[in-house]
PASE-838730 format. One record per residue (C-alpha): residue number from 1; residue in three letters; x, y negated, z. Coordinates in steps of 0.05 Angstrom, whole numbers, padded with zeros to 5 digits. Example, Ala and Ser with C-alpha at 12.3 -4.5 7.8 and 13.67 -1.06 7.14 Angstrom:
REM residues 2
+------+-------+--------+--------+--------+
| tinu | lumba |      x |      y |      z |
+------+-------+--------+--------+--------+
|    1 |   Ala |  00246 |  00090 |  00156 |
|    2 |   Ser |  00273 |  00021 |  00143 |
+------+-------+--------+--------+--------+
//
This chain:
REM residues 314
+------+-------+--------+--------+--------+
| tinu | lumba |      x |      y |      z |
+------+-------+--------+--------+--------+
|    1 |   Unk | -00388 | -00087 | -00244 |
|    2 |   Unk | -00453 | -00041 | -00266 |
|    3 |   Unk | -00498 | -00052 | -00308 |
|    4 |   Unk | -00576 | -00073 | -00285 |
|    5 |   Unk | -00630 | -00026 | -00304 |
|    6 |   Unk | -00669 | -00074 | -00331 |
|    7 |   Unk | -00613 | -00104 | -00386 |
|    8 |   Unk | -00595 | -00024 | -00393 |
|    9 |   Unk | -00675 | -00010 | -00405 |
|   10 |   Unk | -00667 | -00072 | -00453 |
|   11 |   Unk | -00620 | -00049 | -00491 |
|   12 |   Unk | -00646 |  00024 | -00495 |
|   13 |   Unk | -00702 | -00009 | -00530 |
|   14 |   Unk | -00667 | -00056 | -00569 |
|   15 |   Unk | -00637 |  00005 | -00599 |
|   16 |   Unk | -00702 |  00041 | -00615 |
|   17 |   Unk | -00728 | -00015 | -00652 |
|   18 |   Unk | -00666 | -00018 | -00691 |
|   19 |   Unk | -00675 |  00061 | -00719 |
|   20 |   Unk | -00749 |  00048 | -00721 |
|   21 |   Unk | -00739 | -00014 | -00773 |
|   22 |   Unk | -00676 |  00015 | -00811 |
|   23 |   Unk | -00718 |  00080 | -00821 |
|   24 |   Unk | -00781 |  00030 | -00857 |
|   25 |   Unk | -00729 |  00003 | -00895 |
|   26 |   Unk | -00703 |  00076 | -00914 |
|   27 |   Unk | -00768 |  00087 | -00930 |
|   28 |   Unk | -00790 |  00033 | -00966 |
|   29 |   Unk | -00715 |  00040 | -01011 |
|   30 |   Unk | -00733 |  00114 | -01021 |
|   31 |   Unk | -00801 |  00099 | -01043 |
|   32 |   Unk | -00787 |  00049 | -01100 |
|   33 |   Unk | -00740 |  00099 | -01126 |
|   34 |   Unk | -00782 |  00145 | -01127 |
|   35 |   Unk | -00828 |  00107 | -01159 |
|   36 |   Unk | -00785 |  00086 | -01214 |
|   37 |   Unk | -00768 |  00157 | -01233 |
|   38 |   Unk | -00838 |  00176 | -01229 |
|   39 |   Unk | -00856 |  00125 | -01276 |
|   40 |   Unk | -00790 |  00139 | -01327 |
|   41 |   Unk | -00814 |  00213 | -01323 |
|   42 |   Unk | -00888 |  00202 | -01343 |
|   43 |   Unk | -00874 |  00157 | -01395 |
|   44 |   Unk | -00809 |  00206 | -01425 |
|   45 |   Unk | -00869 |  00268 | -01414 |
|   46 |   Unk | -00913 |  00238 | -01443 |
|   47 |   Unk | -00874 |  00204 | -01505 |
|   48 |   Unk | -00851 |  00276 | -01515 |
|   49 |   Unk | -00921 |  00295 | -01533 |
|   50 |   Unk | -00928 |  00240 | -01573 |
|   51 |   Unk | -00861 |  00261 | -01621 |
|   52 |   Unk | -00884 |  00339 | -01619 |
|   53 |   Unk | -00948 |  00305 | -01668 |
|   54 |   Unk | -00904 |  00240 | -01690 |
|   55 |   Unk | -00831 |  00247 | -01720 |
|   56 |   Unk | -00794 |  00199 | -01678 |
|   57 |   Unk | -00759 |  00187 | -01749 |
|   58 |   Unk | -00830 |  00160 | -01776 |
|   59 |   Unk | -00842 |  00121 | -01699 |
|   60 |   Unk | -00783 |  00084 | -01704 |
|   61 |   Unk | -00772 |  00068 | -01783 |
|   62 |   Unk | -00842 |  00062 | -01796 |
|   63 |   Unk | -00867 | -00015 | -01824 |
|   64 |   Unk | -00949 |  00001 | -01808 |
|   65 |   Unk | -00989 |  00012 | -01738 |
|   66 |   Unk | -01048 |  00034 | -01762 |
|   67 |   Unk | -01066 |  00080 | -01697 |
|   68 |   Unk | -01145 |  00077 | -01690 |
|   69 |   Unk | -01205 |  00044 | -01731 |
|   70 |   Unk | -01191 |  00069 | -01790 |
|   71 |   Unk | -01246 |  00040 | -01848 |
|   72 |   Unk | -01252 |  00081 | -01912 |
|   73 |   Unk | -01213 |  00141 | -01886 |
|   74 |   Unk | -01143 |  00139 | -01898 |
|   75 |   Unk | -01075 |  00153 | -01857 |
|   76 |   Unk | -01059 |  00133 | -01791 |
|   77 |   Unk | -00995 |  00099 | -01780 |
|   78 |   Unk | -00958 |  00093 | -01723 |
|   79 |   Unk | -00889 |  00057 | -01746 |
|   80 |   Unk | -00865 |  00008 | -01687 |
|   81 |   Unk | -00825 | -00040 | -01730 |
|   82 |   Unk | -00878 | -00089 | -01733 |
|   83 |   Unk | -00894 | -00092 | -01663 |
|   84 |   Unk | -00822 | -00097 | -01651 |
|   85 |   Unk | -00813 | -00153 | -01699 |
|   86 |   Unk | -00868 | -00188 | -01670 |
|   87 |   Unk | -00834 | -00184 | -01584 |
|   88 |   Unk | -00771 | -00197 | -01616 |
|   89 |   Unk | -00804 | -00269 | -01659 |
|   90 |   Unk | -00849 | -00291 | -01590 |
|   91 |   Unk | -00785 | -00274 | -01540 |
|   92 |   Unk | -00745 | -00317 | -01583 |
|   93 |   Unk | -00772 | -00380 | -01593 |
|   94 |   Unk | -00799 | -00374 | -01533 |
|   95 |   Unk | -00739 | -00365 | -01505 |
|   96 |   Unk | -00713 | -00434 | -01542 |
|   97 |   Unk | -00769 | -00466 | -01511 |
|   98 |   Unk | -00758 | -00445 | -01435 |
|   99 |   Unk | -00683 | -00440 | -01424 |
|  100 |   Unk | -00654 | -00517 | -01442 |
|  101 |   Unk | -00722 | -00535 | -01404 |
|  102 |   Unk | -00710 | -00494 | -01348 |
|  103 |   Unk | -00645 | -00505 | -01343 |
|  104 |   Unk | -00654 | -00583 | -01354 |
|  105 |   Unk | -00700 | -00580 | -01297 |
|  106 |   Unk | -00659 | -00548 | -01253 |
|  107 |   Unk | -00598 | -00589 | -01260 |
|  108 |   Unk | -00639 | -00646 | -01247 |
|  109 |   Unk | -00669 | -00615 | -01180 |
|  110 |   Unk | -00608 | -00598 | -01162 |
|  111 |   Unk | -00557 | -00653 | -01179 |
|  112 |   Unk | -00602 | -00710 | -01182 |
|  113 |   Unk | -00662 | -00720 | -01159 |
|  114 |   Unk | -00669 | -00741 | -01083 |
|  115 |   Unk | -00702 | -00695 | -01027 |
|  116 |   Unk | -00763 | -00732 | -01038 |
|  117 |   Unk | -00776 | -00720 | -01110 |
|  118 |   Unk | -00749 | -00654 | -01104 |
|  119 |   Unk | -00797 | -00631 | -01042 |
|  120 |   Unk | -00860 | -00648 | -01095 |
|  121 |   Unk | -00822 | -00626 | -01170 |
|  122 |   Unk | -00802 | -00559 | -01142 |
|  123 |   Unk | -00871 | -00540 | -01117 |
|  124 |   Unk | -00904 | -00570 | -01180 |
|  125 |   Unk | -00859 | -00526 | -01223 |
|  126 |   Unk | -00877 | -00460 | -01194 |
|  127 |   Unk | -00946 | -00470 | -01183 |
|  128 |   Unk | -00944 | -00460 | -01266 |
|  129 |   Unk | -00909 | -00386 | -01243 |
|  130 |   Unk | -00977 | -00369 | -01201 |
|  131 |   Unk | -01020 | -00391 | -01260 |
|  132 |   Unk | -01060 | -00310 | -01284 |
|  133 |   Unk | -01040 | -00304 | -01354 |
|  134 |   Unk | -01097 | -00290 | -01387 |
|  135 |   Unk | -01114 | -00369 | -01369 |
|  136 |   Unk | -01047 | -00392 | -01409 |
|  137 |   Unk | -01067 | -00348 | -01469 |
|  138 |   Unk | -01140 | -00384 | -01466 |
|  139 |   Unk | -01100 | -00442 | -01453 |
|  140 |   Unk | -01060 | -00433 | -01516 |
|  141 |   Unk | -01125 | -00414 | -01560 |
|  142 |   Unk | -01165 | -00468 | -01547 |
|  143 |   Unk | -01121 | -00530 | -01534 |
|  144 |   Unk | -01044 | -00516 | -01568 |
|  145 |   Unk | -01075 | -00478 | -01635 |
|  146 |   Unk | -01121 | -00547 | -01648 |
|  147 |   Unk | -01066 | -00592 | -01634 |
|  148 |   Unk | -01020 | -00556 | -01677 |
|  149 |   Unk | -01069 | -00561 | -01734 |
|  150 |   Unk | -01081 | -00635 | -01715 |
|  151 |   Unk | -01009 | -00650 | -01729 |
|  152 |   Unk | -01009 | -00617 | -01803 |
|  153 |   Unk | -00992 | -00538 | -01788 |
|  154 |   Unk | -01022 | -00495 | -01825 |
|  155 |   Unk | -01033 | -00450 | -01761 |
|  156 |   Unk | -01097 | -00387 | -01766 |
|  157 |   Unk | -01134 | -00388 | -01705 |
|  158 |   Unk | -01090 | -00330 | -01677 |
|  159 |   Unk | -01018 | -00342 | -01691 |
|  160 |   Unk | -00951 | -00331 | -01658 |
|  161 |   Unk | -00922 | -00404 | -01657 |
|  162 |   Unk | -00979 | -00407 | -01597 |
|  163 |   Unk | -00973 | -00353 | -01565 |
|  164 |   Unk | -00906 | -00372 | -01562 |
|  165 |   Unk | -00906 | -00441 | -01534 |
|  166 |   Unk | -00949 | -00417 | -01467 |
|  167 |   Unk | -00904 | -00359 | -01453 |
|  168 |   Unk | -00844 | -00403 | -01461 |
|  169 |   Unk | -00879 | -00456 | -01408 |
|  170 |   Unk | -00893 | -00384 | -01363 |
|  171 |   Unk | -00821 | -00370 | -01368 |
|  172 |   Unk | -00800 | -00441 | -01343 |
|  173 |   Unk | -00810 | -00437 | -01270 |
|  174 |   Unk | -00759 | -00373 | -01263 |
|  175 |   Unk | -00704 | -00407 | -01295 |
|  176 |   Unk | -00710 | -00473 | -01268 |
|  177 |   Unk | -00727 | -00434 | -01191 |
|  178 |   Unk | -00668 | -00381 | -01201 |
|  179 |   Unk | -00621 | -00433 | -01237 |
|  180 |   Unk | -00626 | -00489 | -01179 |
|  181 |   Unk | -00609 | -00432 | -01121 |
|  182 |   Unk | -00551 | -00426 | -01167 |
|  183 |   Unk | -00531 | -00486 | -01183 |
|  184 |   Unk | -00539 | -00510 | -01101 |
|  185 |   Unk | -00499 | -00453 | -01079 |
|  186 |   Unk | -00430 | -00485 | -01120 |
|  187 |   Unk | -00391 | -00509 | -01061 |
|  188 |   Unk | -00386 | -00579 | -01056 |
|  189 |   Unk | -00311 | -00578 | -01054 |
|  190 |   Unk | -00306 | -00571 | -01124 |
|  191 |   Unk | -00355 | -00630 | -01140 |
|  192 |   Unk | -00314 | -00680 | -01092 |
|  193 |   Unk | -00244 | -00658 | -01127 |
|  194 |   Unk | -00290 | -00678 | -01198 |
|  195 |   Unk | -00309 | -00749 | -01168 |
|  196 |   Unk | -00229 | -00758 | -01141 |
|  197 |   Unk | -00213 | -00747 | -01209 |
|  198 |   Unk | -00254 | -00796 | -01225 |
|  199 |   Unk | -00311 | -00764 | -01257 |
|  200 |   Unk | -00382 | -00783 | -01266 |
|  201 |   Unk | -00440 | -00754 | -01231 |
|  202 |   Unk | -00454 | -00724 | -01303 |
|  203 |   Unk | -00392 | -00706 | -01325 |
|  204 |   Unk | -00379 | -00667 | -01254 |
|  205 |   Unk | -00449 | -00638 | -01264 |
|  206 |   Unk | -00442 | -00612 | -01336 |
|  207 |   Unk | -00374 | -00593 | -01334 |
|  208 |   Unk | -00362 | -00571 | -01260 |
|  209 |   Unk | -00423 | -00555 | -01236 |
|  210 |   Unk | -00461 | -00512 | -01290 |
|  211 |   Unk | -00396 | -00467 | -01308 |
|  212 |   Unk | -00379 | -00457 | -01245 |
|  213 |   Unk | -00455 | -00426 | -01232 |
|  214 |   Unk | -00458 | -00395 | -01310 |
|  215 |   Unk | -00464 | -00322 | -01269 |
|  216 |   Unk | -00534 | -00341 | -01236 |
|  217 |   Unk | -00562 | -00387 | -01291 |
|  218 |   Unk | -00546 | -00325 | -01347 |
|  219 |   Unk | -00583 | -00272 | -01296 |
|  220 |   Unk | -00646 | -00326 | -01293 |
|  221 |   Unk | -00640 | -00327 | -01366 |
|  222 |   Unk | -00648 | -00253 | -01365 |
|  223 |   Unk | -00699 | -00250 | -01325 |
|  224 |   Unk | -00737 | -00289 | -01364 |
|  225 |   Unk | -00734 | -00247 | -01424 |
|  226 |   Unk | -00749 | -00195 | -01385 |
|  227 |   Unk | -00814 | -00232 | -01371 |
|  228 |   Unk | -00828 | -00260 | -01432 |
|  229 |   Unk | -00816 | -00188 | -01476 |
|  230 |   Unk | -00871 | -00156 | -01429 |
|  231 |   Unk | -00917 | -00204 | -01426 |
|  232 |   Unk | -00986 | -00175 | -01439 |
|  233 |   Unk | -01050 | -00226 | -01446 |
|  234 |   Unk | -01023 | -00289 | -01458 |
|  235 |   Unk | -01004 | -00256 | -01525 |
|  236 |   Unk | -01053 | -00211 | -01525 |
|  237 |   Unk | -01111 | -00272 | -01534 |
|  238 |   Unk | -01060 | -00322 | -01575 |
|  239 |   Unk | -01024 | -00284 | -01627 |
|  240 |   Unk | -01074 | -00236 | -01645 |
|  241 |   Unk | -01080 | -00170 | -01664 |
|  242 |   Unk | -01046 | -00162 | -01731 |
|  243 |   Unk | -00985 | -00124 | -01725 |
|  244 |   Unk | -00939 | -00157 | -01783 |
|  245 |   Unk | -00866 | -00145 | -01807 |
|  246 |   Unk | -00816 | -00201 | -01792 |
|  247 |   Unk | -00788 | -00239 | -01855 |
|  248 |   Unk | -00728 | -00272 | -01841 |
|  249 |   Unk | -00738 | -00314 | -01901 |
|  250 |   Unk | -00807 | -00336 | -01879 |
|  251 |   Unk | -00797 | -00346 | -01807 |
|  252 |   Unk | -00843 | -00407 | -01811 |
|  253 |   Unk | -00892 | -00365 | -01842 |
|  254 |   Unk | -00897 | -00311 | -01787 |
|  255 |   Unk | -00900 | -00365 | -01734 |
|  256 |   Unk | -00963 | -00386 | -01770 |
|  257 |   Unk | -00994 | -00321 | -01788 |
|  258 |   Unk | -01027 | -00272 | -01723 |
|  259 |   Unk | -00976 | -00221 | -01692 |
|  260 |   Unk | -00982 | -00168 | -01651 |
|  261 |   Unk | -00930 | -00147 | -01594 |
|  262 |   Unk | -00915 | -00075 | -01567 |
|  263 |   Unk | -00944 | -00099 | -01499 |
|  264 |   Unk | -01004 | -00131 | -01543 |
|  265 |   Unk | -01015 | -00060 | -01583 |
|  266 |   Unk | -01013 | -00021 | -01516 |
|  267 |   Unk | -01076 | -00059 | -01486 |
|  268 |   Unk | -01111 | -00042 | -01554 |
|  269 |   Unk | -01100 |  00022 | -01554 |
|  270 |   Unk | -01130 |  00029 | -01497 |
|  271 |   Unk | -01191 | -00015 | -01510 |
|  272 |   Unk | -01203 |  00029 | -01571 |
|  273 |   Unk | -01188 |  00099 | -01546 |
|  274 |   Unk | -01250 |  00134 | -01508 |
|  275 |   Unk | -01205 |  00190 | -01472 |
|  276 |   Unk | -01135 |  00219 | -01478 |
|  277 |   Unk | -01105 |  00276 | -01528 |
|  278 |   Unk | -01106 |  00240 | -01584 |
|  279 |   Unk | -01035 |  00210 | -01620 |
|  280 |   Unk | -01064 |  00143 | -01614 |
|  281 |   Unk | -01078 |  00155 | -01530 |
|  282 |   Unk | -00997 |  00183 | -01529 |
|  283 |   Unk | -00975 |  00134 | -01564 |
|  284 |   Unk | -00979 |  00079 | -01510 |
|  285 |   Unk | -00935 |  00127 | -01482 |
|  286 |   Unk | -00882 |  00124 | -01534 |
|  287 |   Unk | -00883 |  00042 | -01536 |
|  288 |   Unk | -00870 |  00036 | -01466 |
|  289 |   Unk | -00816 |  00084 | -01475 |
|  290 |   Unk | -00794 |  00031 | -01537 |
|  291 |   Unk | -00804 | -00026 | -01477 |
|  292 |   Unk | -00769 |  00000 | -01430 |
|  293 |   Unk | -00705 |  00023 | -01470 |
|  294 |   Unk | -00708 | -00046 | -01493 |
|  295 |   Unk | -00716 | -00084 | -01432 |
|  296 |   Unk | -00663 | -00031 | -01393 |
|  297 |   Unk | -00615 | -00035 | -01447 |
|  298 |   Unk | -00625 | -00122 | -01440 |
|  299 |   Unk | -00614 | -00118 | -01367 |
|  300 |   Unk | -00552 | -00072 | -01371 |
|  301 |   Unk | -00513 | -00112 | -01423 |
|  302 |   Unk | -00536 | -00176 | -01372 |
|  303 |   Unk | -00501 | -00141 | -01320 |
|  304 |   Unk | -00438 | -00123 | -01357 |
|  305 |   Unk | -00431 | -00196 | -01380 |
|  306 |   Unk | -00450 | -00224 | -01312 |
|  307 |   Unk | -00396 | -00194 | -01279 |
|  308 |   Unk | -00348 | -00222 | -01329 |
|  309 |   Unk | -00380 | -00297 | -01312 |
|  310 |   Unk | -00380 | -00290 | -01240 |
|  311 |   Unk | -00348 | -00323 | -01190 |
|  312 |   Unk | -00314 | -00322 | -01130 |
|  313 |   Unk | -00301 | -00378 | -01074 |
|  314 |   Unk | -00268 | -00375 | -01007 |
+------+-------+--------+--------+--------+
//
C-alpha cells in the first residue's frame, strides 16, 4: 500500500511547522535568558562602581540613607539597613495579612463553594490582581490611614501599618489563584478514602486535602513575597519616604511612624538625581543588587523546601 501525495505533502508540512514553532520557542527560551543575564550583569557592573566610591562594609552595616538633598551640608549616607528593615516590616505583616486570607479563600473555592459561586468569587478575586498599584497606594492614603486614625491609632499620614494592609490585599489574589490549582489538583481518591473513614467535609479538607497540596500552596506563598518585597508605588505613596531602623521592641511604633523600602528608595533616587555618575545615581544599582540577592536567595531556599513537601500520586 503507498502512500498518497497529498497525505505525504501533508505531512511534509506538518513537519515544517513543527521546526518552525519549536525554533520560536528556542528562541523565545534563549531570549529570556539572555535577558536575565543581561540584567544580573548591569546591575553586578554597575554595583561595582558603586563599591569602588562606597565600602560595601559601610553599604551593608550602615543605619542612615542619606543619598541626595542634603540641607546644611553634611555627609551623605548610604547604609541599607534601614531600607532593609523597612521591606523586611511591610513583607511581613503583610504577609500575615494575605496568606491565612488567601489560603482561606482558596480552600473555600475549592472544597466548598458550588460552581456557581465559584464562576463569580474567582473572577472577583483576581480582578483585585489587575488593579495598577499606584491606585492601592492612593487607596491606602486616603481611605485606610483615616480609618485607622478613626479607630484610635495614632497613625502619621504616611506610615507602614498602611502601606501594609493594601499590599497584603495585592498579594491575595496569587495565593488564593495558585493555592486553589493546587488544592483541585489532589486526586479525589484520597478525599473519598477520608469520607469512608468517616470524616467530615472539614476534617477531610484540613487534614487531607491541604497537606497533601502543602508543595503548591508554600510556592504561592513564595510567590507572594516575591511580590510583596518588590513592590514599588503602593509603598512608595503609603509609607513614605523616611527610611527608619526597625526596633524590635517598638514594632507598634514603626508600623505607625513613615518607612521607606529599598524598592521605595530606588524610585527616589531617581526622582532626585538629574543624570548619572554620581554615588547616589549607582546606588540604585547596588539596592537592586541587595533585591535581587534577597529575593534569589528567598526563591532558592523555596525550592529546596518544596521539593522536600512535594508529592507524588499514581
Amino acid at each position: 500500500m503507498t502512500t498518497s501525495p497529498a497525505i505525504g505533502e501533508r505531512s511534509d508540512r506538518e513537519r515544517r511547522i513543527g521546526r518552525a514553532v519549536k525554533g520560536v520557542f528556542l528562541v523565545c527560551a534563549v531570549a529570556t535568558v539572555l535577558i536575565t543575564l543581561g540584567i544580573i550583569l548591569t546591575l553586578f557592573k554597575d554595583a561595582t562602581t558603586f563599591f569602588a566610591q562606597v565600602p560595601v562594609v559601610d553599604f551593608l552595616t550602615g543605619t542612615e540613607w542619606k543619598p541626595t538633598q542634603l540641607t546644611g551640608g553634611g555627609e551623605y549616607k548610604f547604609g541599607v539597613l534601614p531600607l532593609l528593615s523597612g521591606t523586611i516590616l511591610i513583607t511581613v505583616v503583610s504577609a500575615i495579612i494575605a496568606l491565612p486570607t488567601g489560603l482561606a479563600a482558596a480552600l473555600y473555592l475549592s472544597e466548598f463553594a458550588s460552581e456557581r459561586v465559584r464562576s463569580v468569587l474567582k473572577p472577583a478575586l483576581e480582578i483585585l490582581a489587575g488593579i495598577p498599584t499606584i491606585v492601592y497606594g492612593y487607596f491606602a492614603l486616603v481611605y485606610i490611614t483615616p480609618f485607622l486614625e478613626r479607630i484610635g491609632l495614632p497613625v502619621s499620614t504616611f506610615n507602614a501599618l498602611s502601606a501594609s494592609i493594601v499590599v497584603g490585599v495585592m498579594i491575595i489574589p496569587m495565593v488564593s489563584s495558585i493555592s486553589e490549582d493546587a488544592l483541585s489538583a489532589v486526586p479525589d481518591d484520597l478525599r473519598e478514602a477520608a469520607y469512608g473513614l468517616g470524616s467530615t467535609k472539614f476534617d477531610t479538607s484540613v487534614r487531607v486535602v491541604v497537606p497533601a497540596a502543602v508543595s503548591g500552596i508554600f510556592s504561592s506563598f513564595v510567590l507572594a513575597l516575591s511580590r510583596a518585597i518588590g513592590e514599588t508605588m503602593a509603598v512608595t505613596v503609603a509609607a513614605g519616604q523616611t527610611p527608619r531602623m526597625l526596633s524590635i521592641l517598638e514594632i507598634d511604633q514603626n508600623l505607625m511612624q513613615s518607612s521607606e523600602t529599598i524598592t521605595a528608595a530606588m524610585v527616589n533616587v531617581a526622582h532626585a538625581e538629574g543624570g548619572g555618575g554620581t554615588p547616589a545615581y549607582y546606588s540604585m544599582f547596588a539596592l537592586g543588587l541587595v533585591l535581587f540577592v534577597f529575593t534569589f536567595s528567598l526563591n532558592i531556599g523555596a525550592e529546596v523546601i518544596r521539593d522536600r513537601l512535594r508529592e507524588e500520586y499514581r
